[in-house]
N, C-alpha and C positions, 0 to 999 in steps of 0.2 A: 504494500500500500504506500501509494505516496502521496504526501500534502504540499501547497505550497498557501502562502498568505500573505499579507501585506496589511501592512499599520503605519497611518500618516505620524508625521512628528505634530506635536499641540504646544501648544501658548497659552498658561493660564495664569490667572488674576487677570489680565490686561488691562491694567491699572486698576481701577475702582473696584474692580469685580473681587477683591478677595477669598480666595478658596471657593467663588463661584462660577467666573466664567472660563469658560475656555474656548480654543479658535483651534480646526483642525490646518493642518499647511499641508505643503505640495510633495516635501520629501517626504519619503518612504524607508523603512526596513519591511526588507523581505526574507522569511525563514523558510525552509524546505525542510520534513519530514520524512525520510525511506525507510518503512519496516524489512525491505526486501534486498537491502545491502550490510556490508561489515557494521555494526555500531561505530559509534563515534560521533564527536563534537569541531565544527570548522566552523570559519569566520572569515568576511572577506569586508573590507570598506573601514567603516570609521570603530577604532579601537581593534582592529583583528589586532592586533599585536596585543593587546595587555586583556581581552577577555580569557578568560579559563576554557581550555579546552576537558578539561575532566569531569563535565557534567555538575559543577556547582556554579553555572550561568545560572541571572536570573532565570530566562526563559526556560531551561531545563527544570528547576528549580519552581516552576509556577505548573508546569505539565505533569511532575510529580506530586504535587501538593492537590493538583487538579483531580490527579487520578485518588488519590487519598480519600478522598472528600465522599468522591461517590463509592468509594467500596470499590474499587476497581485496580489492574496492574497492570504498567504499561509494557510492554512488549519491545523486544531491543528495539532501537533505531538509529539510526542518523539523522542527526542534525547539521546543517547547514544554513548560515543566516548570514544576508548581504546587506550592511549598517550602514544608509546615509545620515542616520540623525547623531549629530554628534554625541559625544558621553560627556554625562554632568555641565551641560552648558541653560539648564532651564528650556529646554525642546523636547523631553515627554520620550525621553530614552530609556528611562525605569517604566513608566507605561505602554510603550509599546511591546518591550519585551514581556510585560504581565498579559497583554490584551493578546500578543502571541501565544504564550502560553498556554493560555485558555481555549481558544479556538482549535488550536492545533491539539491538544490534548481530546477534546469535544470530537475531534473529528477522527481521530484515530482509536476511541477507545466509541465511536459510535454513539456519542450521547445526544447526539444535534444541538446544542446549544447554539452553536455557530449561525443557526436559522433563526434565533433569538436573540436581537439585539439587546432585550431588556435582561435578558437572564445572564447572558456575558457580562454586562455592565454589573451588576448584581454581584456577579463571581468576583470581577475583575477590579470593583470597587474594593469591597471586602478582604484582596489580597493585599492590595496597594497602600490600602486605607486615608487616600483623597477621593472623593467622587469627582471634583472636578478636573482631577488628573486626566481620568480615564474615560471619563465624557466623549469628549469631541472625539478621542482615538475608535471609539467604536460608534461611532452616531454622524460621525464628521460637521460640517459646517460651525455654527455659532451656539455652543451650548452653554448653558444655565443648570447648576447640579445643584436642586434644593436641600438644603439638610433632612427633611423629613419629607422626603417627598420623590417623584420618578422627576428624570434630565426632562426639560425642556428643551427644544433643539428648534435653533433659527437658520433661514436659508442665507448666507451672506450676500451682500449687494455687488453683484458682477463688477463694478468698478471698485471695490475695495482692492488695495496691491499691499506686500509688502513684504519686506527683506527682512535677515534677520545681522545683525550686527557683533560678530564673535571677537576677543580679546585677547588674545592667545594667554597673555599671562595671566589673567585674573584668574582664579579658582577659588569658588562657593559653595560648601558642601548647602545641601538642601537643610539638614538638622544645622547648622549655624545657622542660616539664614533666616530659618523658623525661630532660633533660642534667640535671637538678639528682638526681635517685635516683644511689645510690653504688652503685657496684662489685658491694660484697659487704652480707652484712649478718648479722648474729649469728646463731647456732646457736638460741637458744634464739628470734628472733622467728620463723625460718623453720619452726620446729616450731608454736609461734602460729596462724600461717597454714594451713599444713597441717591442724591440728584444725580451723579452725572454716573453711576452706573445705569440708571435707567435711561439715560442720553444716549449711553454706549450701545443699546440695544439700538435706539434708531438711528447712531449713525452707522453701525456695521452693516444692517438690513434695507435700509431707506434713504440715509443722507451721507456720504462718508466725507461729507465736507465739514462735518460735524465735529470730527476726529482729534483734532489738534487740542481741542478742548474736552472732550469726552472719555480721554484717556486720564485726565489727571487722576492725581490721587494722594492721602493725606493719612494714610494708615499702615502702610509697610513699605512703598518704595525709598524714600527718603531712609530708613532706618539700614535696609539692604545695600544701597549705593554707597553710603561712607563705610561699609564692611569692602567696598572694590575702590577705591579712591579713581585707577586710572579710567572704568567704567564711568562714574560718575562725570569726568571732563568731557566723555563723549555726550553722552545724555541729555547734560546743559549747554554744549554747541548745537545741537541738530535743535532743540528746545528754542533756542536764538534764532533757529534756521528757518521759523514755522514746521519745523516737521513735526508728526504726530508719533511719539516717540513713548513705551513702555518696558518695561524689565519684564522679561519672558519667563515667566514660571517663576520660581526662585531666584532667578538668576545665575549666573552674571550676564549673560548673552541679554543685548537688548531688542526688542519687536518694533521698526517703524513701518509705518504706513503712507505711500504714497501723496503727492510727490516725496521719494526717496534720495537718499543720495545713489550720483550715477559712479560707474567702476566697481574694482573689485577691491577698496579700501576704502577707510575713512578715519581718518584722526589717529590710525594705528590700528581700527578694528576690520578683523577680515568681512567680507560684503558676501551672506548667501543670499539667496533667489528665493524663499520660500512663500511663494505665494500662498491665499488663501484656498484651502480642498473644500467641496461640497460632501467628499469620501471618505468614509469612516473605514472599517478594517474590508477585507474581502478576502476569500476561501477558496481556494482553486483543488480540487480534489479528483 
């Protein structure tokens, strides 16, 4: 039996959105499954060199945990996975390889989940433990992950663009970035947030001119960017630039949105293409 699948890279918070929105994008990991070859674990694209080949990948490690769950065992196989989403850059590189996981697991141990996007989501929240991580990776377009409630899923506005801005030196574990945000936070930025999250919806769906101002936000960017100082100098040029400019997940990597800057640099930061996806995961079997 063989599988093969594919999981966009995502963007969440997108400023205002904290721990709720997310935005699926254009690059892709794609994993391939052979029960009917030697076992084993390869890797080709971003990170082959420093992921584990020994089967304590996450996505190994989420196929196993997957088959647990149902009372089930998986049967050798080969894995093979081709990584455009960078590692640890806030692009949904821990999520894709969960939403991996799950499907590819789903499909080979025959549970159909894979035909269920709510029930992946379900699984694949659960392992992750962000819902709005793993939103957009299996639902695609512009999702909303309620805390006590199923994703909302928005279709984004055809003119919506945008890159994404990598650092080479800065590095941001996800658990720092999380421990350095307070407690609590004032009355008056959580009302802040509140307004122009709800802008954010209508400029990603309906106005994207809207942008430049719909991204701000008063609740965790500001506290993440002085954890990156040379990140931050970019953030506040393109900010001066009118670009519509947000820290992508965690960070460090930043999300802007059209007009972008043009080339494959900026300020010292590498320039991806990662436009907006409409495509959440897919199953090829």
């Amino acid at each position: 039996m063989r599988v093969t699948a594919s999981v966009p890279a995502t963007s969440a918070n997108l400023g205002p959105g904290f721990d709720s929105f997310g935005l699926a994008l254009s690059i892709r990991n794609v994993a391939t499954v052979d029960t009917g070859v030697a076992p084993g674990v390869s890797w080709e694209g971003e990170g082959s060199d420093a992921l584990p080949t020994d089967g304590s990948d996450l996505l190994s490690r989420t196929m196993t945990a997957v088959a647990d769950r149902m009372g089930e065992r998986l049967p050798p196989l080969a894995l093979h996975g081709e990584n455009a989403i960078p590692l640890a850059r806030g692009l949904g590189s821990s999520s894709a390889a969960i939403v991996l996981g799950v499907v590819l697991a789903s499909s080979v141990l025959d549970l159909g989940l894979e035909g269920e996007p709510d029930s992946v989501f379900a699984l694949a929240a659960a392992l992750e433990g962000h819902p709005d991580n793993v939103a957009p990776a299996i639902h695609g377009g512009v999702t909303v992950a309620l805390p006590d409630g199923p994703v909302r899923r928005f279709t984004p506005h055809p003119d919506v663009r945008s890159v994404t801005l990598i650092v080479p030196s800065a590095q941001l574990l996800t658990a720092d970035a999380r421990a350095a945000l307070p407690d609590m936070v004032p009355l008056a930025d959580a009302v802040f947030n509140l307004a122009h999250a709800a802008l954010l919806v209508e400029a990603l769906t309906r106005a994207p001119e809207l942008l430049p101002s719909a991204v701000r936000d008063r609740i965790h960017q500001d506290t993440r960017l002085a954890l990156v100082p040379e990140v931050r100098e970019i953030f506040d040029e393109l900010q001066r630039e009118g670009v519509a400019v947000c820290v992508s997940g965690a960070g460090p990597s930043l999300l802007a949105f059209g007009p972008t800057p043009a080339g494959d640099t900026f300020g010292g930061a590498r320039i991806i293409v990662t436009q907006v996806s409409d495509e959440g995961f897919t199953v090829d079997a």
